[in-house]
C-alpha positions as CSV (number, residue, x, y, z in Angstrom):
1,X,-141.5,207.1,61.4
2,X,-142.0,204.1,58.4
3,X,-140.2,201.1,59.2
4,X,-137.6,200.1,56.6
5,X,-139.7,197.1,56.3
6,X,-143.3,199.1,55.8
7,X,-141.2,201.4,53.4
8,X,-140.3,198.2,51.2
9,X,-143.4,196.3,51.2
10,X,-144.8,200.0,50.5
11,X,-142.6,200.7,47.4
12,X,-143.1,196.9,46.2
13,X,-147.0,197.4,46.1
14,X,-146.5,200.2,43.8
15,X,-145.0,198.5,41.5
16,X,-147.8,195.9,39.5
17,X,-144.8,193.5,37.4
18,X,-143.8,190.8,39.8
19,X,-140.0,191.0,37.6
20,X,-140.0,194.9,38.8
21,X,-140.6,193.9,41.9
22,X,-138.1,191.6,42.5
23,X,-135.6,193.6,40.2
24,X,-135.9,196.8,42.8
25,X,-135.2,194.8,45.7
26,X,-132.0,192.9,44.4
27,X,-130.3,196.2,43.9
28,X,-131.8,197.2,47.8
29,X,-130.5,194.1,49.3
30,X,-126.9,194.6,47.5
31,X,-126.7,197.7,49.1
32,X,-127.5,196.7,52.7
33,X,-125.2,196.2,55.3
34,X,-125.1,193.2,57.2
35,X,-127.3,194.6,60.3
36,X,-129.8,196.5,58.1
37,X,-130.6,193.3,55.7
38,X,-131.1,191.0,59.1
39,X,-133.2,193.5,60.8
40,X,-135.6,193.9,57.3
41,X,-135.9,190.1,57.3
42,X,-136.7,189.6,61.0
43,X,-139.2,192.2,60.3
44,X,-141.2,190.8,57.3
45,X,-141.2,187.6,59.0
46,X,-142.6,188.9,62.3
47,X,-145.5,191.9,60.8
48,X,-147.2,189.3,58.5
49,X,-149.7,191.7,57.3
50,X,-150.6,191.2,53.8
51,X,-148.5,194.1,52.2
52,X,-145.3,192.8,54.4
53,X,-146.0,189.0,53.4
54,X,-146.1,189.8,49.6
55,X,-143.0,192.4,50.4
56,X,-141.2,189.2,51.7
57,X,-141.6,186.9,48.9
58,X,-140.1,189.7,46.8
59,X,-137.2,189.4,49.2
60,X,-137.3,185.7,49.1
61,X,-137.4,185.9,45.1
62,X,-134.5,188.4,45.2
63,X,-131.9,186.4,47.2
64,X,-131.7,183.7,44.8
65,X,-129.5,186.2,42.2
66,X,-125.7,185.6,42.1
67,X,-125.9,189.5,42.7
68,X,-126.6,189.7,46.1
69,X,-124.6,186.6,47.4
70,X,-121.9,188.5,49.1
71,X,-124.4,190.6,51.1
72,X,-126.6,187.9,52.0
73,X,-123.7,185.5,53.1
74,X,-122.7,188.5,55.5
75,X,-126.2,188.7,56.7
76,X,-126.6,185.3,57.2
77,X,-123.6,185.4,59.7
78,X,-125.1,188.0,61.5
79,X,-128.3,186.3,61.9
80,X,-126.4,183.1,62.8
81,X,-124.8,185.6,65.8
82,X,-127.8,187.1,66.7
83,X,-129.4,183.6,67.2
84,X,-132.3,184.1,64.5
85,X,-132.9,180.7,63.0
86,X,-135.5,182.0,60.8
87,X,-133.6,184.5,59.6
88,X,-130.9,182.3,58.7
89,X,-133.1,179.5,57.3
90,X,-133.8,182.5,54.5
91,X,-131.1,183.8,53.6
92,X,-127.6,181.1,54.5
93,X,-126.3,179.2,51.6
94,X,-126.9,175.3,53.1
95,X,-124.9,172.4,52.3
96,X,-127.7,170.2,50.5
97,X,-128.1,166.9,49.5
98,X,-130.9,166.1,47.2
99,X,-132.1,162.3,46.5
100,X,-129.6,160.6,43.8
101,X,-131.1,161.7,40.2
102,X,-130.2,158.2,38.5
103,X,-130.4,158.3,34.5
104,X,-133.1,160.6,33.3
105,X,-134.7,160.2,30.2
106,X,-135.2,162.2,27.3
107,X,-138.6,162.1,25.7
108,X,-139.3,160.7,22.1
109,X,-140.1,164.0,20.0
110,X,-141.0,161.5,17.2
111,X,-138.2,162.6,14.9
112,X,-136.6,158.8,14.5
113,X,-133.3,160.0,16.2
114,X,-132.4,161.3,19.3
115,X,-132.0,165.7,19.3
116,X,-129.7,167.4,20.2
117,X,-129.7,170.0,23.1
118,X,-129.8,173.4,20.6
119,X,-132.5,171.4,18.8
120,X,-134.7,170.5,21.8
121,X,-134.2,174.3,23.2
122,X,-135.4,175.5,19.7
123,X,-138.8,173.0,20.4
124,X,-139.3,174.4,23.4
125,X,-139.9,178.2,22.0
126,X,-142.7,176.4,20.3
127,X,-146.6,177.3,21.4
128,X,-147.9,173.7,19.8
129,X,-149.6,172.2,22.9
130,X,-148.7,168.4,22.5
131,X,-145.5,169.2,21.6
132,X,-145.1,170.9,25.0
133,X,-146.3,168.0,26.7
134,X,-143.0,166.2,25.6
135,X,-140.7,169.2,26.0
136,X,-142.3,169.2,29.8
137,X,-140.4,166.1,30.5
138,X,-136.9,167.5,28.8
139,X,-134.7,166.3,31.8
140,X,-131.9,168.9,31.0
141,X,-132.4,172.3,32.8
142,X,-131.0,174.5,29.6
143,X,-133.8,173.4,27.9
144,X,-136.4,174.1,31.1
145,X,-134.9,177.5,31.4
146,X,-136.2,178.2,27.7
147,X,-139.3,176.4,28.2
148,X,-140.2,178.8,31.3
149,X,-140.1,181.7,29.0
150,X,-142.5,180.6,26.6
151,X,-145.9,182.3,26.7
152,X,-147.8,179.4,26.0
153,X,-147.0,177.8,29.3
154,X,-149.6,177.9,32.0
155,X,-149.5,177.8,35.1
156,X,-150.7,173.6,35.4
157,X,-148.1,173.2,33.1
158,X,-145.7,174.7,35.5
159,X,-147.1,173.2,38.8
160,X,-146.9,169.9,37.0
161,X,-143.2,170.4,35.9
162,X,-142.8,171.6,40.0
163,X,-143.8,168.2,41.4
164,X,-141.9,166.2,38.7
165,X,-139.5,163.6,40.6
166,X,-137.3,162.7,39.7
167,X,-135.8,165.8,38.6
168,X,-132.7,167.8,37.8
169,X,-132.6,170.3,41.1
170,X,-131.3,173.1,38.3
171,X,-135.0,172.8,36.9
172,X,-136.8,173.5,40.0
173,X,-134.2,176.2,40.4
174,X,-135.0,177.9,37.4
175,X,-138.8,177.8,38.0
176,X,-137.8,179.6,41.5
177,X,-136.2,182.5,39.4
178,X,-138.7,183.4,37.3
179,X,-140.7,185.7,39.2
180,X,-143.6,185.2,36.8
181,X,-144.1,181.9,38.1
182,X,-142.7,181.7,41.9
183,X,-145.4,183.7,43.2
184,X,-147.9,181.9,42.2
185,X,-149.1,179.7,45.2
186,X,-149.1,176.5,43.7
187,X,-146.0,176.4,42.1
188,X,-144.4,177.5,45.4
189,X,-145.9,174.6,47.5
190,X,-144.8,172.5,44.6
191,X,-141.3,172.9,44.9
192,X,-141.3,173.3,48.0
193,X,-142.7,169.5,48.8
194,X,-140.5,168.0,45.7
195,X,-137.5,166.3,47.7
196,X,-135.3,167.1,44.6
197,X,-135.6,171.3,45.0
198,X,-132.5,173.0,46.1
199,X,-132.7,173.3,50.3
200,X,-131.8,177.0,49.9
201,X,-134.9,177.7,47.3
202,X,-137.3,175.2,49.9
203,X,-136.4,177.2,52.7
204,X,-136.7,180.4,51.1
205,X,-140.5,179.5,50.3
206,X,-141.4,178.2,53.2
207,X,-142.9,180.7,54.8
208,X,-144.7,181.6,52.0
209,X,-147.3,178.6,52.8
210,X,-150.8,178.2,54.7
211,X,-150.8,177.6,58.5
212,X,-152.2,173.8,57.1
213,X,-149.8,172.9,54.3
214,X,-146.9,174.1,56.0
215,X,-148.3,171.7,59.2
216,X,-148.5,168.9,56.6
217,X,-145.2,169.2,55.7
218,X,-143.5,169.3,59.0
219,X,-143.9,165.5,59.1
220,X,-143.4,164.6,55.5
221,X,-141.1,161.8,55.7
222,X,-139.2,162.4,52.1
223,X,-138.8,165.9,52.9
224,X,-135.4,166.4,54.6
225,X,-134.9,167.3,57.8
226,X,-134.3,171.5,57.6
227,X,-137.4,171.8,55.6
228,X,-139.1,170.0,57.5
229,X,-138.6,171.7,61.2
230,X,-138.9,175.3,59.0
231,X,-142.3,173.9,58.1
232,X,-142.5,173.4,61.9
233,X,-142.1,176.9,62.9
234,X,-143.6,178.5,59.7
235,X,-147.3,176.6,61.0
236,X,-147.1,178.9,63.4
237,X,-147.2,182.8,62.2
238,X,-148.3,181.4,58.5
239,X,-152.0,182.1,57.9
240,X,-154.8,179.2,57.8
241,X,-155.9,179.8,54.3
């Protein structure tokens, strides 16, 4: 009989749009009990095959929706009980405490006055190429969020805009939820080495890196502690390349 897990990363192969994806297993999640979510996670994190590894970055992708907060708060508690750390390291809230931001500024768009917000979110639908450069260093995350969106944007652009510091955390946070982007290796080794990301989006992606980077960043000193001993124990199952 198919695992829960092997049914998921089964159904998640069939469908080819990462947004599907991570749509169908939002509303799966929201419907699991406690018990059933903890036992899918444990799974995915212990099979590892490819199919179940690209089954559980959907999962990590789909936890970060408001939607599926109450279930994944109950889970977390019952993984906490059950004395899974990984487990909980994926899917509990955390109390964070990024780096202090200071006074970010916002770029010269060459107008002769400062923009406002609605104008700078307009400039940011825009596919001119230098004028992205500028709209790359917007420090406010409404404008990010609209910037993400834009089909002009590569992927540099975005692993760039990933290792920015310092940075509004809401940023990084928004590149997380954009499925387009977060499963795309780079970006997710990006944030998850940027000091400034949300702990609950780092953790999420740990185990999403190479045996080697995630070694490297077990003892990076401006990474805080949490992410730093998940890094520890994701060396271990994560694959070497």
């Amino acid at each position: 009989m198919e695992s829960p897990a092997s049914t998921l990363a089964r159904r998640c192969a069939a469908l080819m749009d990462a947004d599907m994806r991570v749509a169908y297993v939002r509303h799966a999640l929201r419907e699991m009990a406690p018990e059933e979510m903890v036992a899918l996670v444990a799974e995915l994190l212990r099979r590892r095959t490819p199919a179940h590894a690209d089954a559980l970055l959907t999962v990590s992708l789909a936890l970060g929706s408001a939607e599926v907060d109450a279930a994944r708060t109950a889970a977390a508690r019952r993984a906490a009980k059950d004395g899974l750390p990984d487990v909980v390291a994926l899917l509990g809230s955390h109390e964070d405490a990024t780096p202090e931001l200071g006074e970010l500024r916002v770029p010269d768009f060459g107008r002769g006055r400062p923009l406002t917000l609605g104008e700078r979110k307009t400039l940011a639908r825009r596919r001119d190429r230098q004028l992205l450069g500028r709209v790359l260093r917007d420090p406010h995350p409404d404008v990010i969020q609209v910037l993400l969106g834009n089909p002009a944007l590569t992927e540099e652009d975005v692993v760039r805009l990933a290792a920015t510091r310092p940075i509004d955390p809401r940023s990084l946070e928004a590149i997380y939820q954009r499925p387009r982007w977060a499963v795309r290796y780079r970006v997710r080794r990006a944030l998850v080495q940027n000091p400034y990301c949300p702990l609950p989006v780092a953790l999420r992606l740990v185990h999403h890196l190479t045996a080697p980077d995630a070694r490297r960043l077990a003892n990076a000193p401006d990474l805080r502690a949490p992410i730093r001993e998940a890094c520890a124990r994701a060396a271990h199952a994560a694959p070497e390349h």
